[in-house]
N, C-alpha and C positions, 0 to 999 in steps of 0.2 A: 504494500500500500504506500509505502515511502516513494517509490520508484514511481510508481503514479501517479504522484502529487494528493493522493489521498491526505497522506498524513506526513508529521513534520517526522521529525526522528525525534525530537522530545516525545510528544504525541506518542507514537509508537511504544516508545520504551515504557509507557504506563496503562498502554491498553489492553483492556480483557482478554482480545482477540492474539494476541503475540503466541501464544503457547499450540495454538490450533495447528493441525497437521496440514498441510496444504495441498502434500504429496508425496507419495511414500510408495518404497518399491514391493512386491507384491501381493499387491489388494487385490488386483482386477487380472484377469489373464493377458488383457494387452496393457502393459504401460507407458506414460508419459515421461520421458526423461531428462532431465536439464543438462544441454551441453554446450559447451561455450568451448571456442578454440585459442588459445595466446602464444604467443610468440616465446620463449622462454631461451632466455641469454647465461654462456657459464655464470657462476656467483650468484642466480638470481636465487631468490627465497619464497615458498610456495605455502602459503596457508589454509590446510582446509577446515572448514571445522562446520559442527553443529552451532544454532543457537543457542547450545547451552553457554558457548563463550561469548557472541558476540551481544547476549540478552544481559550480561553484567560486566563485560569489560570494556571499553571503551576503545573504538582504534589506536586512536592514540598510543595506551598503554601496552595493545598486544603489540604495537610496534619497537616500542619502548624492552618490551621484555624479549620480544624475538631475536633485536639489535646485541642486546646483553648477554645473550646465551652463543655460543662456538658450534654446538651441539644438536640436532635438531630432535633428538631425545630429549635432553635437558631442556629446551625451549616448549616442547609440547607437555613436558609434564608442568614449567611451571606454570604457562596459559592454564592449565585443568586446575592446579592450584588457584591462581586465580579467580578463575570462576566459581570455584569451590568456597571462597573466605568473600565474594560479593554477594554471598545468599544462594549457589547452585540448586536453582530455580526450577533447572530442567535440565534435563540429561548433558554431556558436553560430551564431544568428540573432537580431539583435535590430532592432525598429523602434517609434520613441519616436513618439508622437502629442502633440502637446499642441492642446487645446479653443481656439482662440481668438475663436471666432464661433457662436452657434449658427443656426442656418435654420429656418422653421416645416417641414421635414421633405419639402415639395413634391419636390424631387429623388429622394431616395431613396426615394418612395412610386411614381414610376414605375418608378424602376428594378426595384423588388420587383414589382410590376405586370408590365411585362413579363418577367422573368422567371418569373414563375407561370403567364403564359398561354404561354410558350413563344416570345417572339417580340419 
């Protein structure tokens, strides 16, 4: 609803509705999936995570704390902590990737390969 202009992100952050499922993987025999494609450079740093972290930590902070960690273990556990000592509100999933190599892409070009022929 932020992304829509519906609501502000203060707004957001105190609404009833924050917690609702939106979409989730399998409910229904066919699913809807969110896929987004980025560009990803050596060194870069990758954040996924559930709202359980971004519903009590503030960007800011997760950048703050991912910048401070070496470690992309240590940086996902303390984001969990985090979320955990702001009131862990609702469940948290976090896993940090950091770029430290890239590949001319050979691997994951089969992988997708097989997966599109089914095999």
């Amino acid at each position: 609803q932020v992304r829509q202009g519906v609501l502000t992100e203060k707004e957001a952050e105190v609404s009833r509705q924050k917690h609702i499922i939106t979409r989730a993987l399998g409910i229904e025999e066919d699913v809807e999936v969110d896929l987004d494609e980025v560009t990803v450079r050596q060194d870069d740093v990758l954040i996924l995570c559930s709202d359980g972290l971004t519903s009590g930590v503030k960007p800011s902070e997760i950048l703050k704390a991912v910048q401070s960690e070496e470690e992309p273990r240590a940086a996902s556990e303390r984001l969990v902590s985090m979320a955990n000592a702001a009131g862990g509100l609702d469940n948290t999933t976090v896993i940090v990737v950091a770029v430290k190599k890239l590949s001319d892409g050979t691997f994951w070009k089969k992988i997708w390969k097989g997966a599109k022929s089914g095999g």
